[in-house]
C-alpha positions in Angstrom: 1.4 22.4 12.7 -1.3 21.2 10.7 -2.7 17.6 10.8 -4.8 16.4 8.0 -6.7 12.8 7.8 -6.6 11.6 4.5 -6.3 9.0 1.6 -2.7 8.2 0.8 -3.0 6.1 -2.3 -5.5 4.1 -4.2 -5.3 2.1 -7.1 -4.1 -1.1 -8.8 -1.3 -3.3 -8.0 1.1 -4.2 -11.2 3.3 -7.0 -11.4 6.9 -7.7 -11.1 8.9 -5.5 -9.3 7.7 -2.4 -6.7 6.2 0.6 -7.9 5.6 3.9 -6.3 2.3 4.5 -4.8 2.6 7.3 -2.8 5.6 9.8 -1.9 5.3 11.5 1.5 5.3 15.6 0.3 8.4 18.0 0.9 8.2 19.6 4.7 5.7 16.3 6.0 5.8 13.6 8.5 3.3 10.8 7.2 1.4 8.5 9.7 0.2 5.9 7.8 -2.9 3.9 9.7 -4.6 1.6 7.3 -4.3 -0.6 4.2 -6.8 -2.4 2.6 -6.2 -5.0 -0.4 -8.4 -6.8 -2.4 -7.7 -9.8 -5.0 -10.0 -9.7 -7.4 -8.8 -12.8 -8.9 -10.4 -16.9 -8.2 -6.9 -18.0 -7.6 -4.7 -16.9 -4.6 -2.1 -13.8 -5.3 1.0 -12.7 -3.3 1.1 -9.1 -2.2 4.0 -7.2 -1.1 4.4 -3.4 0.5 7.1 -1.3 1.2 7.2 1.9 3.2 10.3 4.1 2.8 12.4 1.4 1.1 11.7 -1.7 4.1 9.2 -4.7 3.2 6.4 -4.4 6.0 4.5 -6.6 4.2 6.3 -9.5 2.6 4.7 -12.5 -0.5 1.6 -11.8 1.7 -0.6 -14.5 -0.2 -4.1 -13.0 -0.5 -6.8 -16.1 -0.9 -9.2 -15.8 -4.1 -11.8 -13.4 -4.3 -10.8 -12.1 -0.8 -9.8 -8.7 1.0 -7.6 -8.3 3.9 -7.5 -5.0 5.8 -5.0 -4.2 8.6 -6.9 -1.4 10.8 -4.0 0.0 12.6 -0.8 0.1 10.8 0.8 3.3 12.6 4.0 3.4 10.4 5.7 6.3 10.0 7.6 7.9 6.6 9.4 11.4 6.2 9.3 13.4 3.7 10.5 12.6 0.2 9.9 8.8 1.4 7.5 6.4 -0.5 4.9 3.5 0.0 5.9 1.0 -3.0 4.3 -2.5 -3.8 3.1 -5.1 -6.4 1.5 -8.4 -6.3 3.5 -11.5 -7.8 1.1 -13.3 -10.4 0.5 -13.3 -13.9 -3.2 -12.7 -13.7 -3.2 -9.6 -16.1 -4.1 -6.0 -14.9 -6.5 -4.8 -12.8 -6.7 -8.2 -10.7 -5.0 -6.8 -7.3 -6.4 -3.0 -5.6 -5.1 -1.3 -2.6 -6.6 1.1 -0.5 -4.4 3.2 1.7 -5.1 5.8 4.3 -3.3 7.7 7.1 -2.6 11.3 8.1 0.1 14.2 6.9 1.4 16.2 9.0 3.2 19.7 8.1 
């Protein structure tokens, strides 16, 4: 069994509806432990993540020029499972990042 500490996902949050962020690989068990967002925007933005198909993180409004990071997540998704999310506003692209990190094991 190998366990490897590593980034999950980075990137940019789009709007709408959830998309895919990260999908847990083929023969894994994924412990995810942290997720960091940042709202890059001067008005407030509603975030919202989903591990494996379940909202853990629900119109999470995220204040204006602000980051939140929650240090010890300790979810768990199998593989073939996925981390989804979007933020609800119409402030364009690039407004809303994530940061995601946590540990595969195979």
């Amino acid at each position: 069994m190998a366990v490897v500490a590593k980034r999950l996902a980075k990137g940019n949050f789009g709007t709408g509806s959830a998309a895919n962020i990260y999908t847990a690989p083929i023969g894994s068990t994924v412990l995810i432990k942290a997720v960091t967002i940042c709202n890059k925007l001067s008005q407030a933005i509603s975030v919202t993540l989903l591990f494996a198909g379940t909202e853990v993180i629900y119109q999470h409004t995220v204040k204006a020029n602000d980051t939140i990071t929650i240090p010890f997540v300790d979810q768990i998704i199998y593989a073939g499972e996925s981390i989804s999310g979007f933020a609800g506003t119409s402030g364009g692209s690039n407004f809303a990042t994530y940061y995601i990190s946590g540990k595969e094991v195979t």
